[in-house]
Each structure stands twice: as C-alpha cells, then as structure tokens.
C-alpha positions in Angstrom: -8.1 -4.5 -27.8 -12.0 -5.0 -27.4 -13.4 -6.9 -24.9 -15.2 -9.9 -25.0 -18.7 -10.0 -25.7 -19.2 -12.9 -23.1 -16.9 -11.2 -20.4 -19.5 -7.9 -20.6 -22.8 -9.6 -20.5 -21.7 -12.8 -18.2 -20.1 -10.3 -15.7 -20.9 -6.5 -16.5 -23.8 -5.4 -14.8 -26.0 -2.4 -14.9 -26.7 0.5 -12.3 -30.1 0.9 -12.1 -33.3 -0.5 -11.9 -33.2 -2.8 -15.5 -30.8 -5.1 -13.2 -29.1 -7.8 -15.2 -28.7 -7.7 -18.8 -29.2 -11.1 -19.9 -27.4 -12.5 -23.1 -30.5 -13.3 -24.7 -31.9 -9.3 -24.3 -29.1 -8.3 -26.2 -28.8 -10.4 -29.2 -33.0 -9.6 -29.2 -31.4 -6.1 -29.5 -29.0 -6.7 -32.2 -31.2 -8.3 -34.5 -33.7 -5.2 -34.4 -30.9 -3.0 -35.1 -31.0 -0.8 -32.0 -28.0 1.4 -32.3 -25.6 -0.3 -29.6 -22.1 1.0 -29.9 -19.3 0.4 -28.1 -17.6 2.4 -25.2 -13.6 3.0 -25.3 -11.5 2.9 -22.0 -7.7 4.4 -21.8 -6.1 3.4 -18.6 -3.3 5.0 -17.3 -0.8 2.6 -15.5 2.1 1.4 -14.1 4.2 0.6 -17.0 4.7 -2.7 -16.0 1.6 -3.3 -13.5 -0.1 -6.9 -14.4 -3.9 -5.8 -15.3 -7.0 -8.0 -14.9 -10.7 -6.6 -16.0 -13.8 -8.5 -13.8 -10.9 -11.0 -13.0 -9.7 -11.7 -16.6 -6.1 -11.1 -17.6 -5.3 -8.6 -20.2 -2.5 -8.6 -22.2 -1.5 -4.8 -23.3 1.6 -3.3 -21.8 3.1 -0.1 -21.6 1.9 3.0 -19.4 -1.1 3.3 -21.3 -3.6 1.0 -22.5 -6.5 1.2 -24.5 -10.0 -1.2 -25.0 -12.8 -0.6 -26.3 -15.7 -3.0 -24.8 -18.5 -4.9 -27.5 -21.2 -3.0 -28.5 -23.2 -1.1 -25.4 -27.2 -0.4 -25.2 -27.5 3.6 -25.2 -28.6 5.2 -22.0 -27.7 2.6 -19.8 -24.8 2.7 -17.6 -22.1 0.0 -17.5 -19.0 -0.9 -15.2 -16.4 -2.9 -15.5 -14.2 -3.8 -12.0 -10.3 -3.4 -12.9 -7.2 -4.3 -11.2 -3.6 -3.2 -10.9 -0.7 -5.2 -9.6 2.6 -4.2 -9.7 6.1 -4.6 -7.4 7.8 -1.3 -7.1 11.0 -2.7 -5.8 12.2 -6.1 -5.2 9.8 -7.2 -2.1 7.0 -4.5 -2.2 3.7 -5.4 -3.9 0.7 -3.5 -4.7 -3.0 -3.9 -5.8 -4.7 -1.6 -6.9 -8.5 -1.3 -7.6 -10.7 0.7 -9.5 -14.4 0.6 -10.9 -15.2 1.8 -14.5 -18.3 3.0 -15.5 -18.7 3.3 -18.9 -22.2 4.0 -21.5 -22.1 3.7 -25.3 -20.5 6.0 -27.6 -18.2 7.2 -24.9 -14.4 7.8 -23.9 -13.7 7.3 -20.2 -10.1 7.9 -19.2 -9.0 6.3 -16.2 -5.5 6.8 -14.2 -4.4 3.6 -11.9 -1.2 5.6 -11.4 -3.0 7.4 -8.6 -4.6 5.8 -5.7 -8.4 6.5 -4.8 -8.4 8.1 -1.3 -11.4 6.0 -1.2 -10.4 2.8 -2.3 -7.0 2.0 0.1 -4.6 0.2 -2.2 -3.4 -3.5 -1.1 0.1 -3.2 0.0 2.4 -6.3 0.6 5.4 -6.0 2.2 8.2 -9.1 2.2 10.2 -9.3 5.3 13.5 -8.1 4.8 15.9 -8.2 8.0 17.5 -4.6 9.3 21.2 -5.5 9.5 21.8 -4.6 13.1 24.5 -1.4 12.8 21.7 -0.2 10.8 19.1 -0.9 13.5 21.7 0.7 16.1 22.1 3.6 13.6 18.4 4.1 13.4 17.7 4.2 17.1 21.0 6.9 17.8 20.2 8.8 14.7 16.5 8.8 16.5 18.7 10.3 19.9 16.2 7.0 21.8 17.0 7.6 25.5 15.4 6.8 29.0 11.5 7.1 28.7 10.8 6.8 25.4 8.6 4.6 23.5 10.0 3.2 20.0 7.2 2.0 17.8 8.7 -0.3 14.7 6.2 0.0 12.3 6.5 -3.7 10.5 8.9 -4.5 12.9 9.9 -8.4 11.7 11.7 -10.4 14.4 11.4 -7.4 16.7 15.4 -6.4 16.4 14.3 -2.9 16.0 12.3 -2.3 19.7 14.2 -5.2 21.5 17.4 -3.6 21.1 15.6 0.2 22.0 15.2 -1.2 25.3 17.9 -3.8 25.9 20.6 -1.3 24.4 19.2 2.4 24.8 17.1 2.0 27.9 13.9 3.0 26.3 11.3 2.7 28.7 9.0 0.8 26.3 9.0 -1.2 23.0 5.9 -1.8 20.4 6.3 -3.7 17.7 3.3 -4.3 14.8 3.3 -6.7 12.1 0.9 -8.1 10.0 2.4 -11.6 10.0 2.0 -13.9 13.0 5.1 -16.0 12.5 7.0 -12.7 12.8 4.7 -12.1 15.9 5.8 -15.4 16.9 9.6 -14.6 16.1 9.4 -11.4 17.9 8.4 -12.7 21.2 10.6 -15.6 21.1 13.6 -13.1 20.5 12.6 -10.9 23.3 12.1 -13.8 25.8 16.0 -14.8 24.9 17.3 -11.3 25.7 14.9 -11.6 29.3 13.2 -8.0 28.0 9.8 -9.7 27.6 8.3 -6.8 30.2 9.5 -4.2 28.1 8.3 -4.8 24.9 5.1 -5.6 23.3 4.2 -7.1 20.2 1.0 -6.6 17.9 -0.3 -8.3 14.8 -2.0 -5.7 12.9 -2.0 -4.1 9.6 -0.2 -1.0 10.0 -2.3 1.2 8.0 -5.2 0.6 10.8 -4.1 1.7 13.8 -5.7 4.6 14.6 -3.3 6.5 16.5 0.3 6.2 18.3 -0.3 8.6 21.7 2.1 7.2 23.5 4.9 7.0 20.8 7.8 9.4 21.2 10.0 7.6 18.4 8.7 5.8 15.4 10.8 3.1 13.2 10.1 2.7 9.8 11.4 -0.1 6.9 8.1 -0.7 4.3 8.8 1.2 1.3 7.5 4.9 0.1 3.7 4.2 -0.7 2.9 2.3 2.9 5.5 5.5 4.1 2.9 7.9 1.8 0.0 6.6 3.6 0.6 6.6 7.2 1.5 10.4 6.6 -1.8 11.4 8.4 -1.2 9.4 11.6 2.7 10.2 11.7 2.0 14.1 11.9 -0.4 13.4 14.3 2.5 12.6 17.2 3.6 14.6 20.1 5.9 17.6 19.1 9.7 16.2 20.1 8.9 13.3 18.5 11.0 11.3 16.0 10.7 9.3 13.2 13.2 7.5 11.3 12.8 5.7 8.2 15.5 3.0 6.5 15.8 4.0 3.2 12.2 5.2 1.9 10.8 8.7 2.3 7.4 10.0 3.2 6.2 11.1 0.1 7.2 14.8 -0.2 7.4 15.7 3.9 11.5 16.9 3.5 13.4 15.0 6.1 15.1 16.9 8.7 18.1 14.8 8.5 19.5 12.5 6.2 22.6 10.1 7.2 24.5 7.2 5.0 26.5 5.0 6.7 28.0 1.3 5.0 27.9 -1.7 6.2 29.6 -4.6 4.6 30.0 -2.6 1.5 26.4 -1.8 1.1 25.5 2.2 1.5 22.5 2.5 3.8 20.5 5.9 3.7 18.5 6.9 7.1 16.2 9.2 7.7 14.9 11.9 10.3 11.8 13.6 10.8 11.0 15.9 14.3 7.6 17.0 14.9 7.1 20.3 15.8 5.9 22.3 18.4 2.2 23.4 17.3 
C-alpha cells in the first residue's frame, strides 16, 4: 500500500532547517527529474490493532503491514506519526504511539508490538464489578488484618477498601480511580456503611502516582499491561507487603501464590505476591 501523495506533503514534515516542504517545491522537483524515490515502512503489530498514519485510517490487517510512502527528496529526513489501537480482552483498550522517520531509498522496520519506555502507551480500562466472595477472597488470600493499609488500584465503587476496613479491620482504605463518577460512587458507598473516616478515595491515573509508602497491601483488577507497568512502583513497597491481583499477572514476576475459587459457576483465579526482605 503506498501512501498518499497529499497525506505526505499536507502533513509530513521535515527535521531540520529546510522546514516545510510545500507541494509546489516538489512537483518543481519532479519536473527537473531529481531522483526522489520512495521510502518503504514494515510495521509490526497487533494482529488486529486498528492503525491510523498522521490521523488517516489504513486499511491492511494482519501482524505485519507494509507501505511504501510517494516518492521522497534524497538527504532529507521524513516522519510520519503512527498509531495503534487495539482491545486485548473484552473491556481493556490500548493506544499506542510511535513516530517514523523515514529518508528515500530506505527500509525502516518498525515493531508497535512493543511499547516505547519513552512513549507511555494509552491504557483504558472499562469498569467491571469484583463479585464480592471474590473481593472477600482477595483481602484473606492478602492475610489483611489490624493496621494495614489496602490500596485498590482502580478500585470502582470502592467494594474492594470499604470492605478491608468494615470486614477485616484494616486500619486504613485508599482507593484510586481515574473516573470521577466512580469517585463519586465510592464515597457514597462508604458513607452508607458509616466507614467514611476510614477510607479515602483519589481520582488519579494509576500509572502516576509516584509511590505507595504507606501501603502494606495492594489490590489489583486492570488487566496485564497496566499490571506490566506499575511493576516499578509495586517492588518498590515495604518488605511484608502483599499484593494481590484478580485474574491478570505482572508480566513475568512469578506469583507466590495462586488460588481459584468459583463463584456462581464462573472459575476466578487470584493471585499473591510478598515483597521481600532486602
């Protein structure tokens, strides 16, 4: 598939000091017959990730996809802003960007299948409820107790740290969500089981927060690439302290402990991490 000629000199620009090339430069170019040749791309992808380049659809599918853009000006470098969007599972959705630099007469090869540790992918998580045995699974498999503080990281209507200290006499609940109705659900839940003092709730992407000091347990329900990325911060607790995550790993850190229980006919799969002494 080649790339339109309009779409790479309307919206492609070049690094470096010639600036903009207008569309009147290059057909100047053409007609002298300066040797322009086109650059191919091969982009490696989620098989069935939705792909735009500089905000246009493409229409290719598969894991890998190939374009080659309309004839390039030698020695100048182009780029081309691409984006990945794809749903891993039924209420996870990521976006994924890249820029692609490409000059005439080459091949670039670029893989979307692996994010940039400099460009955070876009991850959107749908609420889905945590039956409550599960929720009262998590917090026992998690051994929650007097003094702790459970963290539920995209915690919904707050079941998850409401229940830590209505239930299990944790000392203190935090919930975070990105969503301010399920901020506002949250608090409204933990004024109708009078544990309002115990609990607080935060909107705020999860990915941001910087650190969880105070945490000595750590509730998880997002899905394995959020699970992935909050890696760094997660090691960082307090040795004794646990995590637990409903269903989704973190990435290849082995669990300690895995448990299934069913509920309603539906297998649920929890599982625990301890930190370790340093």
């Amino acid at each position: 598939m080649q790339w339109g000629i309009r779409r790479c000199l309307g919206l492609l620009t070049v690094i470096g000091a010639l600036g903009l090339v207008s569309t009147n430069a290059q057909e100047r170019e053409e007609k002298q017959g300066d040797a322009a040749k086109p650059a191919t791309v091969i982009i490696k992808i989620v098989s069935d990730a939705k792909l735009t380049i500089d905000k246009e659809a493409t229409y290719q599918t598969g894991s890998t996809r190939k374009f080659n853009t309309p004839p390039l000006k030698p020695g100048v470098r182009y780029y081309y802003d691409a984006v990945a969007v794809w749903e891993p599972n039924n209420y996870t959705k990521i976006t994924r960007k890249r820029r692609i630099y490409v000059e005439a007469g080459k091949q670039v090869e670029v893989d979307l299948t692996k994010e940039d540790p400099n460009i955070k992918d876009d991850i959107v998580v749908r609420y889905v409820p945590t039956p409550m045995p599960v929720v009262e699974a998590m917090l026992k498999l998690a051994d929650v107790k007097e003094g702790d503080v459970v963290y539920d990281l995209g915690c919904g209507d707050g079941r998850i740290p409401i229940t830590a200290v209505a239930k299990f006499k944790a000392k203190r609940g935090v919930g975070v969500d990105i969503d301010p109705e399920r901020i506002k659900d949250s608090n409204e839940n933990a004024k109708k089981e009078k544990v309002e003092h115990l609990v607080e709730f935060r909107q705020e992407d999860v990915l941001k927060i910087k650190d969880l000091n105070d945490a000595s347990v750590v509730t998880l329900y997002m899905g394995d690439d959020l699970n992935r990325q909050l890696r760094p911060t997660l090691e960082k607790l307090k040795p004794g302290s646990r995590i637990v995550s409903h269903r989704f790993l973190i990435g290849d850190w082995k669990p300690d402990r895995t448990e299934e229980l069913e509920v309603n006919g539906v297998k649920f799969k929890l599982h625990l991490w301890v930190i370790k002494g340093q």
